[in-house]
C-alpha positions as MATLAB code, in Angstrom:
seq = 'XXXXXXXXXXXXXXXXXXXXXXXXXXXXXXXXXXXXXXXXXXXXXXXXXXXXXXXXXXXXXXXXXXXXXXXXXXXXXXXXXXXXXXXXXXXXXXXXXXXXXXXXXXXXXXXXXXXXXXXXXXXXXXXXXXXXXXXXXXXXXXXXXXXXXXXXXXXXXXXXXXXXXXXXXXXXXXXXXXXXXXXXXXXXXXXXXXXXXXXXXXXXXXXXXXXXXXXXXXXXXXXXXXXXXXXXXXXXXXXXXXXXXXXXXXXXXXXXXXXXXXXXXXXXXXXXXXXXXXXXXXXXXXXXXXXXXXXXXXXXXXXXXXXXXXXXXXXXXXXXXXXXXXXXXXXXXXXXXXXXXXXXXXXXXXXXXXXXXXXXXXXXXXXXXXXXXXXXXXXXXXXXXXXXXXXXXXXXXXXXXXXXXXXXXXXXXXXXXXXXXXXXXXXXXXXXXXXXXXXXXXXXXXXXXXXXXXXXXXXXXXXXXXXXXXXXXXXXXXXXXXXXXXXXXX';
ca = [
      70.744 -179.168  -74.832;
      68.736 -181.593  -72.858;
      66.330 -180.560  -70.464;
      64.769 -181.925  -67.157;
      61.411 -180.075  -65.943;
      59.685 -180.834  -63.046;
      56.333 -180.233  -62.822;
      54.924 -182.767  -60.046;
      53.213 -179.895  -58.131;
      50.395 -181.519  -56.265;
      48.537 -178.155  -56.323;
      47.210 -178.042  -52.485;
      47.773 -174.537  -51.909;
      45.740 -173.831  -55.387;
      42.092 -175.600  -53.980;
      39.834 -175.490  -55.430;
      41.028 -174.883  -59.198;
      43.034 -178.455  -58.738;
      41.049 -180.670  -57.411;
      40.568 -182.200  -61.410;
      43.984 -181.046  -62.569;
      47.452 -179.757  -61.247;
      49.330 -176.488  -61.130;
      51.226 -177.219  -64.513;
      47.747 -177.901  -65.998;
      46.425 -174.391  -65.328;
      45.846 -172.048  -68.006;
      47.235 -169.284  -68.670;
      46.490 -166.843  -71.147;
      44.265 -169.848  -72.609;
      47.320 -171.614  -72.905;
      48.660 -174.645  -69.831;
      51.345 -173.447  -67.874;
      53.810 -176.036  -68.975;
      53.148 -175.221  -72.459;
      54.696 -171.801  -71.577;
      57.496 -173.577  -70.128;
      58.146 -176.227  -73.416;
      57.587 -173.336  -75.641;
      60.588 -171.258  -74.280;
      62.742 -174.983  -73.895;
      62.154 -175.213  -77.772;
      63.227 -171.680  -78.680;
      65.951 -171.854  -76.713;
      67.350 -174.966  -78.790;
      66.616 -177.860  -76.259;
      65.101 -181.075  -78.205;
      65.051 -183.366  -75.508;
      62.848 -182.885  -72.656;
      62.258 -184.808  -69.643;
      59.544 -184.411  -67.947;
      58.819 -185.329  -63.950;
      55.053 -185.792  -63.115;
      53.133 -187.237  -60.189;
      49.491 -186.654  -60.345;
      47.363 -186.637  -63.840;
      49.809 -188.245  -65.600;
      47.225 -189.007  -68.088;
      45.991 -185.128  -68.626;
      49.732 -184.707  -69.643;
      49.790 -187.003  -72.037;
      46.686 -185.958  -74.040;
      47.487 -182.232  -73.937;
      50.715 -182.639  -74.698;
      51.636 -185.489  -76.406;
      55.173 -186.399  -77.234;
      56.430 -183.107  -77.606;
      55.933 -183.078  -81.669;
      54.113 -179.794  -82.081;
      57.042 -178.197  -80.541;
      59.741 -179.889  -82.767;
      60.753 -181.644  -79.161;
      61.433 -185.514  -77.596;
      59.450 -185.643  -74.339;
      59.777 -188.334  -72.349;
      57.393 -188.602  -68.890;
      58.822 -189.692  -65.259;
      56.676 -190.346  -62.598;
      57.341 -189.409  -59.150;
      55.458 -189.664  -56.152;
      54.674 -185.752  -56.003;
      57.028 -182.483  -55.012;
      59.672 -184.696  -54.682;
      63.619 -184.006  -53.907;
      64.545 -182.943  -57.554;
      68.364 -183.868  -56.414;
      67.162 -187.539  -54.765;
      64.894 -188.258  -58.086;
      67.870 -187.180  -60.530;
      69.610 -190.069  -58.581;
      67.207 -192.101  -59.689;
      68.256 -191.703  -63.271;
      71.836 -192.255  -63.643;
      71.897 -193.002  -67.540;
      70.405 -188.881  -67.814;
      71.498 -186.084  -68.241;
      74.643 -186.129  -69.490;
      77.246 -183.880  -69.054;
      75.061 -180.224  -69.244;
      71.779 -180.243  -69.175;
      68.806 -177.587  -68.083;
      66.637 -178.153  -65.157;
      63.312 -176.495  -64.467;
      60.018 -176.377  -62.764;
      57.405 -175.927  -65.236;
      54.685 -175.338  -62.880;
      55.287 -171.453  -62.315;
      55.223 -169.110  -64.592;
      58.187 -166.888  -66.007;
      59.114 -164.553  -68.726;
      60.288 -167.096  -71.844;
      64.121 -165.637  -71.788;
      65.321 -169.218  -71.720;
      68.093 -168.568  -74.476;
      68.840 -165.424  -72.941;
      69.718 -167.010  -69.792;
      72.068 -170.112  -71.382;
      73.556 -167.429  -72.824;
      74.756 -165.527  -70.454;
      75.052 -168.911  -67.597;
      77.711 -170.383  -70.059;
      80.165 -167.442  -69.069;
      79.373 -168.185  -65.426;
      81.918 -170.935  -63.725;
      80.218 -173.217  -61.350;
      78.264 -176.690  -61.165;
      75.032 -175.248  -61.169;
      74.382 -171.698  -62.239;
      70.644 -170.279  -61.752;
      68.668 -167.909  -63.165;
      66.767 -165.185  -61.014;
      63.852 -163.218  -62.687;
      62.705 -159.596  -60.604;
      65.053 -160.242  -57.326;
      63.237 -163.873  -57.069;
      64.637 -166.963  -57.959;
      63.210 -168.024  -61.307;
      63.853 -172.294  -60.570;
      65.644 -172.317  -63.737;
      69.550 -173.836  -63.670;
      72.216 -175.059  -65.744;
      73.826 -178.031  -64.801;
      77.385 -179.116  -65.680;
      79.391 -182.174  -64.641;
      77.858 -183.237  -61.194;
      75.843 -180.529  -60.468;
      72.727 -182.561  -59.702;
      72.142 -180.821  -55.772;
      69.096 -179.057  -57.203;
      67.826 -177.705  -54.008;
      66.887 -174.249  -55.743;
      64.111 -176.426  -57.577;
      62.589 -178.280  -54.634;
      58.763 -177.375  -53.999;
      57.904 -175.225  -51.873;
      60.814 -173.285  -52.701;
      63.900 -172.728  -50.674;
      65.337 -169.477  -50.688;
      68.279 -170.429  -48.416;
      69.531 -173.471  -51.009;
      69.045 -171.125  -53.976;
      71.256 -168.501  -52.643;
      74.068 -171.291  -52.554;
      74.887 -171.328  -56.114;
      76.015 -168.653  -58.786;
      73.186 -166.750  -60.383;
      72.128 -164.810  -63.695;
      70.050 -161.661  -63.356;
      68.062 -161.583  -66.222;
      66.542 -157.681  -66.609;
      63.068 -156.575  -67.553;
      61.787 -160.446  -66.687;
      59.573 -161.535  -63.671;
      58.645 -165.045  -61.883;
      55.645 -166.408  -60.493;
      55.143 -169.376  -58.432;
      51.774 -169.593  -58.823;
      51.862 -170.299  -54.855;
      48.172 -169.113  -54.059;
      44.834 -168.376  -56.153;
      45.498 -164.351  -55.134;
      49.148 -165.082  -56.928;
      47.639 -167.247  -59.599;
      45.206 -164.667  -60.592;
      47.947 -162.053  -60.661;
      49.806 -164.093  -63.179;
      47.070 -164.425  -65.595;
      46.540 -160.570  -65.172;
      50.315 -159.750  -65.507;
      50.765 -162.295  -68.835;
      47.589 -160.304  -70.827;
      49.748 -156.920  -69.714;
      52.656 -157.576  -71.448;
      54.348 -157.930  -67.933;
      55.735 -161.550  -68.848;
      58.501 -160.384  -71.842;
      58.779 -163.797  -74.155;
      55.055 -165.207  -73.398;
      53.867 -166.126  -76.538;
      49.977 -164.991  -76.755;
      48.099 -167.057  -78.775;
      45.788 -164.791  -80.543;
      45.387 -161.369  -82.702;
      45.546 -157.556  -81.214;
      41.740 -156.917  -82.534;
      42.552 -153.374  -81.147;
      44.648 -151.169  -78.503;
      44.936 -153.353  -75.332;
      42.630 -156.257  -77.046;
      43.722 -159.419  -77.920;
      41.651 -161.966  -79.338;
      42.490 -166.456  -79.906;
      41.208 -167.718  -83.011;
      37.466 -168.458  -83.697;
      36.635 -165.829  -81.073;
      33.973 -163.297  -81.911;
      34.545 -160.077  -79.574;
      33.538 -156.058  -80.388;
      36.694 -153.859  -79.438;
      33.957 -151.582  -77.769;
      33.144 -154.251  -75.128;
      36.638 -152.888  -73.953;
      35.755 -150.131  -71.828;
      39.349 -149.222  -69.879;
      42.455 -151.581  -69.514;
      43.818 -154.260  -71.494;
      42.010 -157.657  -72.254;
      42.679 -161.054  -73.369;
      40.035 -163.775  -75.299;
      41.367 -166.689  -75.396;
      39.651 -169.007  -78.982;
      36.387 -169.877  -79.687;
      34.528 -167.389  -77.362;
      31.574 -165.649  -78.154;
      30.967 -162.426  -76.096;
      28.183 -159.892  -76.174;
      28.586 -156.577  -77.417;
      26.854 -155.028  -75.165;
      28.672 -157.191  -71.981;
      31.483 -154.731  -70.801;
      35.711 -155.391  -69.670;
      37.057 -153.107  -66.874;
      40.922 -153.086  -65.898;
      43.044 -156.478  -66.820;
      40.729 -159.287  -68.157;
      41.525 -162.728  -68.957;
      38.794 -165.038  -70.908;
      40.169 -168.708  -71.400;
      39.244 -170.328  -74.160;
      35.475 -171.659  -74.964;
      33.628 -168.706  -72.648;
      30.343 -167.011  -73.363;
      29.746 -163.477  -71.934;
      26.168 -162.737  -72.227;
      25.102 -159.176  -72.697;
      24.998 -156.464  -70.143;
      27.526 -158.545  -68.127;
      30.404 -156.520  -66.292;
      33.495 -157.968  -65.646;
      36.526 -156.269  -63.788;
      40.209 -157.213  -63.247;
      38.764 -160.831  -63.187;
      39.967 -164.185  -64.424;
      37.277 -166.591  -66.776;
      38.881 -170.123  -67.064;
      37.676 -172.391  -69.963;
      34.123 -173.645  -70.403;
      31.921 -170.662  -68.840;
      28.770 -169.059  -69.556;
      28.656 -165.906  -67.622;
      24.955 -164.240  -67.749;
      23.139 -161.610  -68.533;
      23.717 -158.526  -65.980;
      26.237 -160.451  -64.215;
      29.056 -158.784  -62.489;
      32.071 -160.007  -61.559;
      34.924 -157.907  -60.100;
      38.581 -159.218  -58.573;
      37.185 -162.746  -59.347;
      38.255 -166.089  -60.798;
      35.098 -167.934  -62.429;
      35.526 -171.620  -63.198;
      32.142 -172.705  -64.351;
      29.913 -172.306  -62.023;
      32.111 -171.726  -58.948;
      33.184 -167.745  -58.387;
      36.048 -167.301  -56.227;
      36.585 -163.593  -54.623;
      40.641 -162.857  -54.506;
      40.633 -160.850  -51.531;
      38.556 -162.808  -49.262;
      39.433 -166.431  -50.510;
      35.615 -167.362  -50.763;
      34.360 -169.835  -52.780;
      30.753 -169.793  -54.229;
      29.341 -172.486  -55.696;
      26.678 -170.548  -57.988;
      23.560 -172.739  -58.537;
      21.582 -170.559  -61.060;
      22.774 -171.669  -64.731;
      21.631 -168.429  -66.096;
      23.836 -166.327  -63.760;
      27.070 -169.080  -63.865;
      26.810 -172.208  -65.893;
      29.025 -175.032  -66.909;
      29.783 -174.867  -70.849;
      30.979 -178.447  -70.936;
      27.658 -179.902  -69.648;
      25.933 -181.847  -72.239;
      22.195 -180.920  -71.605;
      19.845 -179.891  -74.663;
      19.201 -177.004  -71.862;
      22.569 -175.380  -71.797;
      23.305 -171.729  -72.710;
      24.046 -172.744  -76.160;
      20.586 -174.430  -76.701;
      19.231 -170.967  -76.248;
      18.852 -169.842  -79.754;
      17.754 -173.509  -80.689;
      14.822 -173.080  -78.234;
      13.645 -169.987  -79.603;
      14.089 -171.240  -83.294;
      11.954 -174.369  -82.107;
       9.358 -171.901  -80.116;
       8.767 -170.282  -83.338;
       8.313 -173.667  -85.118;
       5.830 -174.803  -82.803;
       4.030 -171.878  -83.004;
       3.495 -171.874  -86.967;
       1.899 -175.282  -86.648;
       0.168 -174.630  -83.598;
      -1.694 -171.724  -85.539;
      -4.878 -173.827  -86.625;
      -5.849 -174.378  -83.139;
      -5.721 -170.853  -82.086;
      -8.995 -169.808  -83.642;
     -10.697 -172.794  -81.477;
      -8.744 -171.907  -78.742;
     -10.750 -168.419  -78.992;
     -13.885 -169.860  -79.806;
     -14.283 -172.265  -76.847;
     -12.507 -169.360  -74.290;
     -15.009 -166.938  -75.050;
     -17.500 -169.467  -74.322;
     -16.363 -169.834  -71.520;
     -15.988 -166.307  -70.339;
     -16.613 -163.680  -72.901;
     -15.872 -160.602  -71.594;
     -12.163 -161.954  -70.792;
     -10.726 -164.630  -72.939;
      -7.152 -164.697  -72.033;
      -5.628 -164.714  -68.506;
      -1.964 -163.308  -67.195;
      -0.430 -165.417  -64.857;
       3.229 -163.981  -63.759;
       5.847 -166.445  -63.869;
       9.637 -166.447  -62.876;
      11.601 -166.842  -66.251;
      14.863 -168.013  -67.205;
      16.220 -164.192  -67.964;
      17.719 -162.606  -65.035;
      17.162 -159.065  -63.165;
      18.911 -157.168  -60.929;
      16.516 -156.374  -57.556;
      16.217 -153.136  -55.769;
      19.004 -154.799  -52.879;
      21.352 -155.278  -55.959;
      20.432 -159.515  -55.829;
      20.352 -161.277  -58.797;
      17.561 -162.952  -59.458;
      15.430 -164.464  -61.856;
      13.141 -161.884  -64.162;
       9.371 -162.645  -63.701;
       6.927 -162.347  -67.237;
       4.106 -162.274  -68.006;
       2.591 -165.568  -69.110;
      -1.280 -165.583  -70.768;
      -3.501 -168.282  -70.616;
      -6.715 -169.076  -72.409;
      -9.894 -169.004  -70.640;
     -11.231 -172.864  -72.115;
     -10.306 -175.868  -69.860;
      -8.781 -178.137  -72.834;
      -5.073 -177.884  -71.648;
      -3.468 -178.450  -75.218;
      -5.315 -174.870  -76.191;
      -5.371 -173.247  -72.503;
      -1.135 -173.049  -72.952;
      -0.898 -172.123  -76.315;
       0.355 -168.832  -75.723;
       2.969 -169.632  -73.656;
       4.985 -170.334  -76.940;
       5.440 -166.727  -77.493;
       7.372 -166.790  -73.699;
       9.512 -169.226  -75.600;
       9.797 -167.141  -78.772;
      11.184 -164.301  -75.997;
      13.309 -166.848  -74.153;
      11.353 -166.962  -70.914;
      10.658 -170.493  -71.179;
      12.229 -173.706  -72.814;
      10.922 -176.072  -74.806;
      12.026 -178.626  -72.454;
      12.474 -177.814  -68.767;
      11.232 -177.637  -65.243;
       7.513 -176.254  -64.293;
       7.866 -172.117  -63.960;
       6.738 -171.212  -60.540;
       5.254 -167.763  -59.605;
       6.464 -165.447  -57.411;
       4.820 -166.513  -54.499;
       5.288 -170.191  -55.280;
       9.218 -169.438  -55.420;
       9.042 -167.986  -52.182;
       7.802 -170.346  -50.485;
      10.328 -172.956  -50.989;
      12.244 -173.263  -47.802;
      14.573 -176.471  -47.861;
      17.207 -176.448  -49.747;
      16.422 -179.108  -51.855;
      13.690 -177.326  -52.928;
      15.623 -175.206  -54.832;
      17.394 -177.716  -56.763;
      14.877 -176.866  -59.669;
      16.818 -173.949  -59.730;
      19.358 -175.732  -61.609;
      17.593 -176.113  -64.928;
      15.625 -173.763  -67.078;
      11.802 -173.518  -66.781;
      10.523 -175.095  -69.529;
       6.794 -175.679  -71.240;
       7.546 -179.518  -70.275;
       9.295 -181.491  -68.646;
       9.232 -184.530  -66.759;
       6.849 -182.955  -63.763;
       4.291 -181.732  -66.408;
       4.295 -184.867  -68.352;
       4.728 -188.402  -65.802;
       2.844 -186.495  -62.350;
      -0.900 -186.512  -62.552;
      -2.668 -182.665  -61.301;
      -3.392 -183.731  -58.052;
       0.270 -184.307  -57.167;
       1.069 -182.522  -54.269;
       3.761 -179.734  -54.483;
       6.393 -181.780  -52.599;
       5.959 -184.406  -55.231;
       6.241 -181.939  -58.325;
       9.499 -180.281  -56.582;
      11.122 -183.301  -56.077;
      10.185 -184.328  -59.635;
      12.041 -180.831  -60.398;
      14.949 -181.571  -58.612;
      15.940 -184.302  -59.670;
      15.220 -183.960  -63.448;
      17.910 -180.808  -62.980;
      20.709 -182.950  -61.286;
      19.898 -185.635  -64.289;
      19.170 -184.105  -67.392;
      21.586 -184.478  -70.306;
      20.336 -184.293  -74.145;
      19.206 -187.564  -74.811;
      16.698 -187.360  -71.967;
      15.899 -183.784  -72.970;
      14.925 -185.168  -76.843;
      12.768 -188.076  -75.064;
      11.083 -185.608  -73.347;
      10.621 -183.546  -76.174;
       9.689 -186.564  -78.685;
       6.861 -187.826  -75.169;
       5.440 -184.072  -75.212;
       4.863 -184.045  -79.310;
       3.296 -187.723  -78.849;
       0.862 -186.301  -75.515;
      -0.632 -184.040  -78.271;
      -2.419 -187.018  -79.761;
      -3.713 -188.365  -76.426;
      -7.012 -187.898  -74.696;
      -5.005 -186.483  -72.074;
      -4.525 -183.301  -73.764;
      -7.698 -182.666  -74.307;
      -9.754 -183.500  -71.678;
      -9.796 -180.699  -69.127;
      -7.707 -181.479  -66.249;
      -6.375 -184.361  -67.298;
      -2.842 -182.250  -67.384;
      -1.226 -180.135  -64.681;
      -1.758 -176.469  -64.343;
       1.676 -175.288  -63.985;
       0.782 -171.701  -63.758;
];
């Protein structure tokens, strides 16, 4: 049985989730929603698949392939997007042949393929269609000239799909995937069980929990309702799942983080104390499915972007601290002068607390998210190497980065009122950085924001290990130990 599927969506109605990508590239369940589709062509015996694209071609073609892992032929078409299936067929006179399948395989429906060719092969007609829960499931079997395919034109028509014979297939369901409130739904419905046929890649870790390979998951972060993990995610025990939950693959749910009926596509760190309820998260952007609104979340350690290659991404985390408590063993000569020359200086108080906004995150007495201020102690003596020593043990906690932008206080937060200002926000605070190391101390703030800014739209790991490798080299300078000669950051 040869098969064509059409899956040249252009994805408009599905903004912002496919502005990269299109409709048949979505996950769900972990999995891209024309992978559903070929999975159910292949069990029901079709080895020859055609497929009709239009947009990201190329995407196809590296996720899928050829068709090999599914024992299928696939061949690509290109069309010029949600074209006439009928006027493209015509197109192709040399395929298909005498019966042949035709699809969309940018919805989603239950994967009864072989249940409905079983059944459509007792029906008479040129095309006979399938309909899935009273809606039209753009599935058809086509026999000698049945090639007016107007049941599988985008957006669909329910007046030409009432014109043919169809198949009720019972206990299945359809979704067009025709809005992010219906796309969300979908993902929702698949991790219930309410798709019969899906196949789920993953493990039932325990009652209502499923979990993809290489995940790492505690069955009591499942408080109520039925979830789904998608591989290679790493979430908290502590962080908690409410209602129907779908995590794509390669997410991070830090601890303490609530989520609720919501949707976690691929590549997202979700932070500490974060909640997220009726939600689709792609990265940083959160999209509420009642209202339609999209925020872009700036704040890596509330939202962040998994796929970002920055030494300063949630992942680097641990690596920080390990390196914090490196520093700190060979840093421990020093500390005796650093008490020496600070009591000096001012005997009766030696050390100095300076509160500083972190890179942990709080929840405020208006229920804001914001960013958790420490406490950060200083050493009375002016060398600047010495005076900072103990800010290592901020980086031992994870308050502070090796590597990052200068930590502001309260009242130096505040007072940023220009948006670009805030771009600092972007990256972690850090015990160096580009600000700390290049600007001289009597910068003026404007300058040492700025230098913030943009060091957070242009970091990446190579710049973060120069920075690192300039900071280790600084040691040896006269500049870190002659008093002023480095910024105060505190």
């Amino acid at each position: 049985m040869k098969a064509v599927v059409f899956a040249d969506r252009l994805g408009r109605e599905l903004l912002p989730l496919t502005d990269r990508t299109c409709p048949a590239l979505l996950p769900v369940l972990s999995k891209a929603v024309i992978e559903h589709t070929l999975e159910a062509l292949a069990d029901a015996g079709s080895r020859e698949v055609l497929l009709v694209v239009s947009a990201h071609a190329e995407q196809f073609k590296q996720i899928l392939g050829i068709g090999t892992r599914w024992g299928i032929q696939l061949e690509y078409v290109l069309s010029r997007g949600e074209e006439e299936p009928a006027a493209l067929l015509q197109r192709l006179p040399a395929f298909p042949e005498a019966e042949f399948l035709a699809l969309r395989g940018d919805l989603l429906r239950s994967g009864v393929i072989d249940q409905f060719l079983e059944q459509a092969r007792q029906v008479p007609g040129a095309l006979v269609q399938a309909v899935m829960g009273d809606k039209p499931a753009a599935l058809c079997l086509c026999r000698n000239g049945g090639r007016e395919l107007t049941a599988l034109a985008w957006p669909p028509n329910a007046a030409g799909a009432a014109a043919c014979p169809v198949v009720e297939l019972e206990g299945t369901a359809v979704s067009y995937l025709e809005s992010l409130t219906a796309y969300h739904q979908a993902n929702l419905d698949a991790a219930a069980g309410r798709f019969p046929g899906l196949i789920l890649p993953g493990r039932q870790l325990a009652l209502g929990l499923t979990v993809g390979r290489g995940s790492k998951v505690s069955p009591k972060s499942l408080k109520q309702g039925v979830a789904f993990v998608g591989p290679g995610c790493r979430i908290h025990p502590d962080a908690e799942l409410f209602g129907e939950v779908v995590i794509s693959a390669d997410v991070i749910v830090d601890r303490y983080a609530t989520i609720r009926s919501s949707l976690i596509l691929p590549g997202t760190y979700v932070g500490e104390l974060v909640e997220l309820n009726n939600a689709i998260v792609r990265s940083n952007d959160l999209i509420r499915v009642d209202t339609g609104a999209v925020l872009h979340v700036t704040d890596a350690f509330l939202l962040g972007d998994l796929q970002q290659d920055t030494l300063s991404a949630v992942l680097a985390v641990p690596l920080n601290r390990l390196l914090g408590f490196a520093l700190l063993l060979l840093s421990l000569p020093l500390w005796p002068l650093a008490l020496a020359l600070s009591l000096l200086k001012s005997p009766s108080a030696p050390l100095h607390a300076t509160r500083l906004r972190g890179n942990r995150s709080e929840i405020d007495d208006l229920g804001m998210r914001q960013r958790r201020t420490f406490t950060a102690w200083e050493w009375a003596t002016t060398v600047p190497v010495l005076r900072y020593l103990p800010r290592l043990l901020g980086v031992i906690a994870g308050h502070l980065q090796v590597v990052g932008v200068t930590p502001l206080t309260p009242g130096q937060a505040e007072a940023r009122t220009e948006e670009w200002e805030r771009l600092g926000d972007q990256a972690p605070a850090g015990l160096i950085g580009p600000t700390v190391l290049n600007l001289p101390p009597e910068a003026p703030a404007e300058e040492r924001l700025l230098s913030d800014a943009f060091y957070a739209r242009q970091r990446t790991t190579m710049k973060d290990l120069q920075y690192l490798l300039q900071g280790l080299g600084a040691l040896f300078s006269r500049r870190a130990w002659v008093p002023g000669a480095v910024m105060e950051s505190g």
